[in-house]
Structure formats: structure tokens, C-alpha cells
MDTraj code that builds the backbone (N, CA, C; nanometers):
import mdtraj as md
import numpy as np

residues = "UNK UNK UNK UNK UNK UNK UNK UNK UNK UNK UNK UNK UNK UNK UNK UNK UNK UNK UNK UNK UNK UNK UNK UNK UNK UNK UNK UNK UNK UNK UNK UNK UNK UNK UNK UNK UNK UNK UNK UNK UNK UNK UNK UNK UNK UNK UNK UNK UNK UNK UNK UNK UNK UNK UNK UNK UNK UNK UNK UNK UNK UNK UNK UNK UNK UNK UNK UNK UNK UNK UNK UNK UNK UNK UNK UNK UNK UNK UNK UNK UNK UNK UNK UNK UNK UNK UNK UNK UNK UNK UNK UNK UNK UNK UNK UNK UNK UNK UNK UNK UNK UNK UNK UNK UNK UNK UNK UNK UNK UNK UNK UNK UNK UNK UNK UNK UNK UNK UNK UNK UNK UNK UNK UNK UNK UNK UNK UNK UNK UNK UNK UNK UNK UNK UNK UNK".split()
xyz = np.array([
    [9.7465, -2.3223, 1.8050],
    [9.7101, -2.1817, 1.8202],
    [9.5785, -2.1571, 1.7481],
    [9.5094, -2.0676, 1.8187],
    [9.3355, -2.0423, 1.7574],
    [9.3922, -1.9572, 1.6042],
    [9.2897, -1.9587, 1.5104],
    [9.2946, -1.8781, 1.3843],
    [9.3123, -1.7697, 1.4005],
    [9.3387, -1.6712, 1.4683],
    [9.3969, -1.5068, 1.5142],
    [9.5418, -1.5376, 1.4209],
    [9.5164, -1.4038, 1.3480],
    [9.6520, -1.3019, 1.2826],
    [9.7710, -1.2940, 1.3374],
    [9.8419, -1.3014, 1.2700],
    [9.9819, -1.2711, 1.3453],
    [9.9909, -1.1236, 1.4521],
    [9.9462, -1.0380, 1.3910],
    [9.8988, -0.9122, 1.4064],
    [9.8739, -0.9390, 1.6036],
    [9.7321, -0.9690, 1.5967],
    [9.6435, -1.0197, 1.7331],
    [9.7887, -1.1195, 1.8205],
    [9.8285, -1.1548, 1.7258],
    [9.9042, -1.2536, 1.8868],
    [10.0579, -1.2239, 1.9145],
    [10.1021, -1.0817, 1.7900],
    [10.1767, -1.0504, 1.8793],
    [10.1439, -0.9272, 1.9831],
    [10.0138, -0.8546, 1.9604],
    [9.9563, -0.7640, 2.0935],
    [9.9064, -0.8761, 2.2620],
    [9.8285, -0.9942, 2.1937],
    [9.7745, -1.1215, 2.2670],
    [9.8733, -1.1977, 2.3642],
    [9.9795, -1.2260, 2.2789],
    [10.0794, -1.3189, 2.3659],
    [10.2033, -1.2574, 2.3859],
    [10.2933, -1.1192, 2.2852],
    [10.3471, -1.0641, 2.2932],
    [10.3614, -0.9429, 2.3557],
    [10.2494, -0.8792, 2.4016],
    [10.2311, -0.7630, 2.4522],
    [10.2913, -0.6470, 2.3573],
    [10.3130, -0.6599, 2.2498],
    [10.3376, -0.5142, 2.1603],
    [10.2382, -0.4831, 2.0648],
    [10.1978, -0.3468, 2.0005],
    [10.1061, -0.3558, 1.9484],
    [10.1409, -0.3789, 1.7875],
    [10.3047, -0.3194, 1.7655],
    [10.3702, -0.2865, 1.6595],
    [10.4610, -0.3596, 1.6796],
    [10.4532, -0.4244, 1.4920],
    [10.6239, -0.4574, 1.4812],
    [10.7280, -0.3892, 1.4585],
    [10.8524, -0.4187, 1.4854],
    [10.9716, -0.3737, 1.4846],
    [10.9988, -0.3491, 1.2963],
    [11.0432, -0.2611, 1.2984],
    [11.1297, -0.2783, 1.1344],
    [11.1796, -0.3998, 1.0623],
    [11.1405, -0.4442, 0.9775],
    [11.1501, -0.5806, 0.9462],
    [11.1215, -0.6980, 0.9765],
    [11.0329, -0.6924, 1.0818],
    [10.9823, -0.7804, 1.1664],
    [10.8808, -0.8816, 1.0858],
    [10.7920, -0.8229, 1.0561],
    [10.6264, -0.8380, 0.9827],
    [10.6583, -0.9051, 0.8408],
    [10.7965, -0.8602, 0.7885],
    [10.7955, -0.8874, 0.6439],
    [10.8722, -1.0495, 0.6700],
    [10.9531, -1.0548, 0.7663],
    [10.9969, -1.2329, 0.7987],
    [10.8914, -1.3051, 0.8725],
    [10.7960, -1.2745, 0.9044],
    [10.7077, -1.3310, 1.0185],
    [10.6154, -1.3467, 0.8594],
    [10.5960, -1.2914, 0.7700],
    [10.4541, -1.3125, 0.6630],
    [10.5316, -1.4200, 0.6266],
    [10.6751, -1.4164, 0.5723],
    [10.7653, -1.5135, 0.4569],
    [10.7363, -1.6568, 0.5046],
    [10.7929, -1.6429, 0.6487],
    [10.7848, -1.7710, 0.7312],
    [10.6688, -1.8440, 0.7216],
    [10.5720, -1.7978, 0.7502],
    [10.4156, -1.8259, 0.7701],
    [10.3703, -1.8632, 0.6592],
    [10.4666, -1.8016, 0.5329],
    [10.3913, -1.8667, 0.3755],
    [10.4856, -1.9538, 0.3185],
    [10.5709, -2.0296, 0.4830],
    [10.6145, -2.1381, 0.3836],
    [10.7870, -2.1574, 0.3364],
    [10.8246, -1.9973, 0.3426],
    [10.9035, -1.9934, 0.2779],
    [11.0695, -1.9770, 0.3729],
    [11.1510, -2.0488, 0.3422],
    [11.3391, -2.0285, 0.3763],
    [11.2763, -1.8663, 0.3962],
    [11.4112, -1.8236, 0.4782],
    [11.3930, -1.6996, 0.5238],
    [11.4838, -1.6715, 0.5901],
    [11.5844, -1.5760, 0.5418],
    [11.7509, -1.5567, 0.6086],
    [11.6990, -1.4088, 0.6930],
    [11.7032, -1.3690, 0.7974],
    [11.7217, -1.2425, 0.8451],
    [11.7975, -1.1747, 0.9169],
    [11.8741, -1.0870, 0.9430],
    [11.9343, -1.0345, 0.9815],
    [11.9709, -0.8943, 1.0921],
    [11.9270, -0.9025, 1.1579],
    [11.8867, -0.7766, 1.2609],
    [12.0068, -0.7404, 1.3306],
    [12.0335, -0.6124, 1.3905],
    [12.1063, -0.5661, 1.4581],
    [12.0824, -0.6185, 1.6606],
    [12.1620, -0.6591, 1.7334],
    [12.1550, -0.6921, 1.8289],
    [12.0447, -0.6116, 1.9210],
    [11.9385, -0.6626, 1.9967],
    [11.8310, -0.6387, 2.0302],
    [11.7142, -0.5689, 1.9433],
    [11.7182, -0.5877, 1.8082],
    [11.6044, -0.5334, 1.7713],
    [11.5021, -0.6708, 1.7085],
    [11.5056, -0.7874, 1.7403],
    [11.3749, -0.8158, 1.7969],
    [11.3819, -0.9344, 1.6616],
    [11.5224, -0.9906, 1.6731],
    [11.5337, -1.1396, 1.5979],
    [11.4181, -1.2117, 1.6663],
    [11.4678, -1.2634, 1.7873],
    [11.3690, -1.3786, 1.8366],
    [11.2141, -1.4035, 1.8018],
    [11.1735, -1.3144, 1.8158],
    [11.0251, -1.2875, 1.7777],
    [10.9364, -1.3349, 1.6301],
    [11.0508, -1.3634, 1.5462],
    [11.0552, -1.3902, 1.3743],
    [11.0552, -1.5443, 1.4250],
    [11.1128, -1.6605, 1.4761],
    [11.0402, -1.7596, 1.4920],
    [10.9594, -1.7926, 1.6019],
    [10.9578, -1.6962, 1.7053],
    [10.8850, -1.7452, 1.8421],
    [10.7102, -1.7010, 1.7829],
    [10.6571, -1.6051, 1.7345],
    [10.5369, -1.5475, 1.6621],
    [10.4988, -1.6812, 1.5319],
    [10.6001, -1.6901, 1.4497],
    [10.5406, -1.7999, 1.3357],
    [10.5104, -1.9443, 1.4450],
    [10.6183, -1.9752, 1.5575],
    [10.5977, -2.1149, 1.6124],
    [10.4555, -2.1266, 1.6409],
    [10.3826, -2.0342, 1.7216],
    [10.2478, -2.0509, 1.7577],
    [10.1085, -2.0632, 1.6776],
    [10.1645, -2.0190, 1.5293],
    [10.0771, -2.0064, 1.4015],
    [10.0913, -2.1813, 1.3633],
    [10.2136, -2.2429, 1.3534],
    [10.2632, -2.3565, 1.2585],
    [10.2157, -2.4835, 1.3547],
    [10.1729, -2.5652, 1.2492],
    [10.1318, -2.6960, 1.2894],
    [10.2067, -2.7904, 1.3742],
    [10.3457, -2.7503, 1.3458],
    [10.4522, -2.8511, 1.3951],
    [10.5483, -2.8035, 1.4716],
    [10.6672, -2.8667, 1.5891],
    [10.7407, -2.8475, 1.6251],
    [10.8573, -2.7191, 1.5816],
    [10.8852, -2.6231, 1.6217],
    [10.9640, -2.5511, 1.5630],
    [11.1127, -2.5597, 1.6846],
    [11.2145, -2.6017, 1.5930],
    [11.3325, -2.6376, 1.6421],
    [11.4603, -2.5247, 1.6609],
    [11.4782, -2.4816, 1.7550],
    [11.5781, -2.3751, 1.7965],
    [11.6998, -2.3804, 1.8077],
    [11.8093, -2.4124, 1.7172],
    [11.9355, -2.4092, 1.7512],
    [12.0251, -2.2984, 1.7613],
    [12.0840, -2.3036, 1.9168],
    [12.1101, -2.1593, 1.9903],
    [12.2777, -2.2087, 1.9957],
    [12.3476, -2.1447, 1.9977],
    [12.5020, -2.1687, 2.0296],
    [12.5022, -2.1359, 2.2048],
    [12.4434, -2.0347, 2.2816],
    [12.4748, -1.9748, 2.4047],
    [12.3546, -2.0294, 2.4574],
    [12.3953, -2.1187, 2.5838],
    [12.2741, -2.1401, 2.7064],
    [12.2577, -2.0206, 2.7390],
    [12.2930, -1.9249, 2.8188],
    [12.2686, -1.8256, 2.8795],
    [12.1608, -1.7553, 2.7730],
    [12.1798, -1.7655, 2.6651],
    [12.0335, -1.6870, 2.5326],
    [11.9209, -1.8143, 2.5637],
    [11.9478, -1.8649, 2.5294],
    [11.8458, -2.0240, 2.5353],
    [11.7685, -1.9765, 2.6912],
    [11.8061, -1.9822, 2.8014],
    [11.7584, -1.9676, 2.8792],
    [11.6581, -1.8239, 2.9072],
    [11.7218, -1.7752, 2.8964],
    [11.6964, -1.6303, 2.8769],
    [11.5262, -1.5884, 2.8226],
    [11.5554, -1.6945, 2.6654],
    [11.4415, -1.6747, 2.5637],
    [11.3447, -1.7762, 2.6262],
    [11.3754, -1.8922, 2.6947],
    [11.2822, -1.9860, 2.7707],
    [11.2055, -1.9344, 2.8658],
    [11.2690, -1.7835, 2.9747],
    [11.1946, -1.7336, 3.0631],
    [11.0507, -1.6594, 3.0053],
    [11.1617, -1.6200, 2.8978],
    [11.0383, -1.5051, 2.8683],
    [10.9072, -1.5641, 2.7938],
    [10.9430, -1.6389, 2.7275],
    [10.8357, -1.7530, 2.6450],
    [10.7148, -1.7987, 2.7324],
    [10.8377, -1.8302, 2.8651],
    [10.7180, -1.9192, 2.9799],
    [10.6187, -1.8158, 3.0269],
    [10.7027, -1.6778, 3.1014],
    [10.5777, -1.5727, 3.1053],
    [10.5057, -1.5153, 3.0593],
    [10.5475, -1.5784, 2.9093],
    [10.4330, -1.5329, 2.8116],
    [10.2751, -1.6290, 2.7219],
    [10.2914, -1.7743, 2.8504],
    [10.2614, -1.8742, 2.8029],
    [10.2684, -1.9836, 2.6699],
    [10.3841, -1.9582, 2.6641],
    [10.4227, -2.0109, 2.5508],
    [10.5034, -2.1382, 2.5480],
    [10.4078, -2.2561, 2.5257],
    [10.5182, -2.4565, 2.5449],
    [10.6097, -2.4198, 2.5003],
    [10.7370, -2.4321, 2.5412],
    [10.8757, -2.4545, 2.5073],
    [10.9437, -2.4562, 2.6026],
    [11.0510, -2.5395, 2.5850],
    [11.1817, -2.5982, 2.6461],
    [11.2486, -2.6132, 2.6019],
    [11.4073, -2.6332, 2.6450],
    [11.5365, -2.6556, 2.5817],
    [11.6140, -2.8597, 2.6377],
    [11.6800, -2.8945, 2.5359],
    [11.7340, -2.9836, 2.5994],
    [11.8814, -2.9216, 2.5910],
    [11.9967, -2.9262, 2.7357],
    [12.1162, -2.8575, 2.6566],
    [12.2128, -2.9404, 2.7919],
    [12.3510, -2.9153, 2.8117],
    [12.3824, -3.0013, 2.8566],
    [12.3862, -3.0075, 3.0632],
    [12.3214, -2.9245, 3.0551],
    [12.2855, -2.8962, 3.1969],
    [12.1739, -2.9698, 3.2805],
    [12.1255, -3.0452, 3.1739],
    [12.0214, -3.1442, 3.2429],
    [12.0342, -3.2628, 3.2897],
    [11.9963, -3.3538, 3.3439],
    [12.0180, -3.4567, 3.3877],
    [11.9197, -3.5553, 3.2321],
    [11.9338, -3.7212, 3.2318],
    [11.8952, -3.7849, 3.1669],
    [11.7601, -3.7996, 3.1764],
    [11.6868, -3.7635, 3.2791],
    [11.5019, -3.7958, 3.3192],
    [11.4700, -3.6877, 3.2858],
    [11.5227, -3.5681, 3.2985],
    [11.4611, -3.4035, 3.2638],
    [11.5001, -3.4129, 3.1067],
    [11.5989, -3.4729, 3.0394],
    [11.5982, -3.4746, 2.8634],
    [11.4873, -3.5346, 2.8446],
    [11.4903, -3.6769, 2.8461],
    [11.3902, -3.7194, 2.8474],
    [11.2517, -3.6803, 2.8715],
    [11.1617, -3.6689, 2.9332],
    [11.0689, -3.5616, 2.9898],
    [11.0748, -3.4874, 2.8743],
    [11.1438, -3.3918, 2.8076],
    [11.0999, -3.2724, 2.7372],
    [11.1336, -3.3505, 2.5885],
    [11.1911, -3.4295, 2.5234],
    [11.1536, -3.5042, 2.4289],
    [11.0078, -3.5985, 2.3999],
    [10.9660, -3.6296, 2.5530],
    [10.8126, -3.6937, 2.5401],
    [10.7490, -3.5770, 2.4947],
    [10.7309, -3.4342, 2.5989],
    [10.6700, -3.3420, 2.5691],
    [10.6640, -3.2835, 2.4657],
    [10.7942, -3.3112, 2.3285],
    [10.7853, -3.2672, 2.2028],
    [10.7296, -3.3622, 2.0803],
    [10.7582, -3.5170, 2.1698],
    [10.6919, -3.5951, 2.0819],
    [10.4974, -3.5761, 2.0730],
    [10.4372, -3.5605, 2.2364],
    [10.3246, -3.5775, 2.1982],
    [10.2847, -3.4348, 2.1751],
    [10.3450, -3.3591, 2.1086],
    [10.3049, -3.2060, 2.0559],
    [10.2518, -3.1259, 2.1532],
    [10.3110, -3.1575, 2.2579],
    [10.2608, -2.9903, 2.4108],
    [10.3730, -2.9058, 2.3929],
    [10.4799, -2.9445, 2.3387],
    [10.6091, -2.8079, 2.2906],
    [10.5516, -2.7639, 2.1198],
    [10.5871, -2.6189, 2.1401],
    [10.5537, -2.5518, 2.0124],
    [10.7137, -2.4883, 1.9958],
    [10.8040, -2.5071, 2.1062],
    [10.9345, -2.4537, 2.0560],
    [11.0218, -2.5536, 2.1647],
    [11.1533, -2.6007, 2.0642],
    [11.2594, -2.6710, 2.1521],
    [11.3691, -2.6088, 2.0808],
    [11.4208, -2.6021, 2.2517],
    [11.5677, -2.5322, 2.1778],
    [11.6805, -2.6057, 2.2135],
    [11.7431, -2.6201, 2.1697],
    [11.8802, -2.7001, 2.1654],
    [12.0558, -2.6729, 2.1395],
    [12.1059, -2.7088, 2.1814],
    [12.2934, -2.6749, 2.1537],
    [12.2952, -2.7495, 2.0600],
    [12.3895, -2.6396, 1.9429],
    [12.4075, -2.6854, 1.8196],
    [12.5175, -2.8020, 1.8466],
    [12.5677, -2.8816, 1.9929],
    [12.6258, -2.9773, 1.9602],
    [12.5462, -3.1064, 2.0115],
    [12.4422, -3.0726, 2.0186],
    [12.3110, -3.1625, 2.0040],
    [12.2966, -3.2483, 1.9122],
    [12.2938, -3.1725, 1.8426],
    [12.3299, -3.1792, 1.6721],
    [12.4232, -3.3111, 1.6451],
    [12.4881, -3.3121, 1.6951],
    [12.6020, -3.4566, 1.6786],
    [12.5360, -3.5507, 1.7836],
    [12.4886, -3.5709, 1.8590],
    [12.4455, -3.6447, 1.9554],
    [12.2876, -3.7977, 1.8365],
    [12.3712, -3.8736, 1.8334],
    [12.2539, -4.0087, 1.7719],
    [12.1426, -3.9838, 1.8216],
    [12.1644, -3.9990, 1.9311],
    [11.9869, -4.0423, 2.0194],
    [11.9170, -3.9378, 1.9742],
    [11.9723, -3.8075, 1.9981],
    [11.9185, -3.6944, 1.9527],
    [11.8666, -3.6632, 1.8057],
    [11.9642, -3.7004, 1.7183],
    [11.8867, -3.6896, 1.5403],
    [11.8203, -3.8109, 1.4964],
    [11.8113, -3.8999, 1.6024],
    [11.6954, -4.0485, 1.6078],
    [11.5613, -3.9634, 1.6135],
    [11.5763, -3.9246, 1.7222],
    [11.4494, -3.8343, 1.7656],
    [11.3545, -3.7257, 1.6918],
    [11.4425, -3.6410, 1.6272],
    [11.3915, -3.5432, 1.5542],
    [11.3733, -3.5724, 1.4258],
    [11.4596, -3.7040, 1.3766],
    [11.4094, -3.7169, 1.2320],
    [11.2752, -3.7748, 1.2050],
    [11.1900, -3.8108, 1.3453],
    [11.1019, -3.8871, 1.3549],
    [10.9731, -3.7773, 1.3252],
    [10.9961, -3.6447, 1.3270],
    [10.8416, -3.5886, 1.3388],
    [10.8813, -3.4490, 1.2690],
    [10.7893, -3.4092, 1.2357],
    [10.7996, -3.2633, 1.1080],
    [10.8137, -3.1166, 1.2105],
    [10.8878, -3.0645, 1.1906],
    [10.9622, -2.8990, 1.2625],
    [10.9388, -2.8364, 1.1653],
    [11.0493, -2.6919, 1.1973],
    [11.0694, -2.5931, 1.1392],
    [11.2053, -2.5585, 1.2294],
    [11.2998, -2.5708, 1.1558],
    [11.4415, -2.5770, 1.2468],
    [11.4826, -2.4281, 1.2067],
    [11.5565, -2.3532, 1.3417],
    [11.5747, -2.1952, 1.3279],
    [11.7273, -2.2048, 1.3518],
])
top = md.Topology()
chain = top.add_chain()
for i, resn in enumerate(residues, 1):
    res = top.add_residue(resn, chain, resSeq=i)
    for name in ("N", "CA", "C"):
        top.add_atom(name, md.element.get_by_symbol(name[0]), res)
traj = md.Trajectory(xyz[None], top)
């Protein structure tokens, strides 16, 4: 992501001009580095607290979602908002996992999201222990 403010790219890539209530104060924490527990009421604008820092951060930022139907959901909107990311979850075939693990290895994903029973899967924590994230 170019040196633009958090500010600029969530009007730029987000289309809002303003953050949400509590928004700005997890999006600075994140960005400086820091653990960061937050807590929002249903639709007021969790996602945005790692999808805004992913595009700032050097490295892979790792999404563990319990619900495909959210995973997907947050993948549409990402894509129309030009934003690299993909999910591996169990709806894919073995060439389409594959495929989006190359794409996270050679750094064209800035967000992967995954089923937290991913998580138990070898091949899978082979993979990720290999390169530096930010796991959500």
C-alpha cells in the first residue's frame, strides 16, 4: 500500500469519509504494533479494524472466521473494493487451495481468511508458520 493515512484509504478504498465509534482508536493500536481486543456491537463496523490496518502492514494478515457465509460475504466486498484477498475453507477443491496459498506465499494476498478448523489441518500450519502475518 502507497504511504497515504489511514484516514485517505478508508475514504480511497473504503468509500467512507468517517469512522465509526471506536473504529480509529483500534485501527491507530493495530498500526502501532500493538494486541488489540475489540469489541463492537453487530454491524457497527468490526471488519474494517483489520481489513484498513491489512493494506497499511507489510505482511500477510490472517483471518480466522468460524462462518463461510461471513468469510464470503467479507471476500465480495473486499474484491469490489480492490482489495488481494481470499479464503481457503472447505468448499474448495485441492488446485483452487493451492492456487491461493501460492498467491499468499508470493505476497499478492494482503488478507487470507480461513476456518478456524484449518487450524488443525498440518499442511496448513506447515504453511503459515513459514512467513510473518498478523492473525485476526
Amino acid at each position: 500500500m502507497s504511504p497515504t493515512s489511514p484516514q485517505q484509504t478508508l475514504k480511497d478504498v473504503f468509500g467512507f469519509d468517517d469512522f465509526r465509534g471506536g473504529q480509529q482508536a483500534v485501527v491507530s493500536r493495530v498500526l502501532d504494533g500493538h494486541s488489540t481486543a475489540a469489541i463492537f456491537a453487530t454491524g457497527a463496523g468490526k471488519s474494517l479494524c483489520y481489513q484498513l490496518p491489512a493494506l497499511h502492514l507489510s505482511h500477510l494478515t490472517l483471518v480466522v472466521s468460524p462462518l463461510l457465509a461471513l468469510m464470503q460475504d467479507q471476500l465480495s466486498f473486499l474484491t469490489r473494493h480492490g482489495v488481494a484477498a481470499a479464503s481457503i475453507d472447505s468448499t474448495q477443491d485441492r488446485e483452487t487451495t493451492r492456487d491461493v496459498m501460492e498467491r499468499a506465499k508470493s505476497g499478492e494476498l494482503k488478507i487470507l481468511m480461513i476456518s478456524v478448523e484449518r487450524l488443525k489441518n498440518e499442511r496448513f500450519r506447515h504453511f503459515y508458520a513459514r512467513f510473518r502475518y498478523r492473525c485476526w
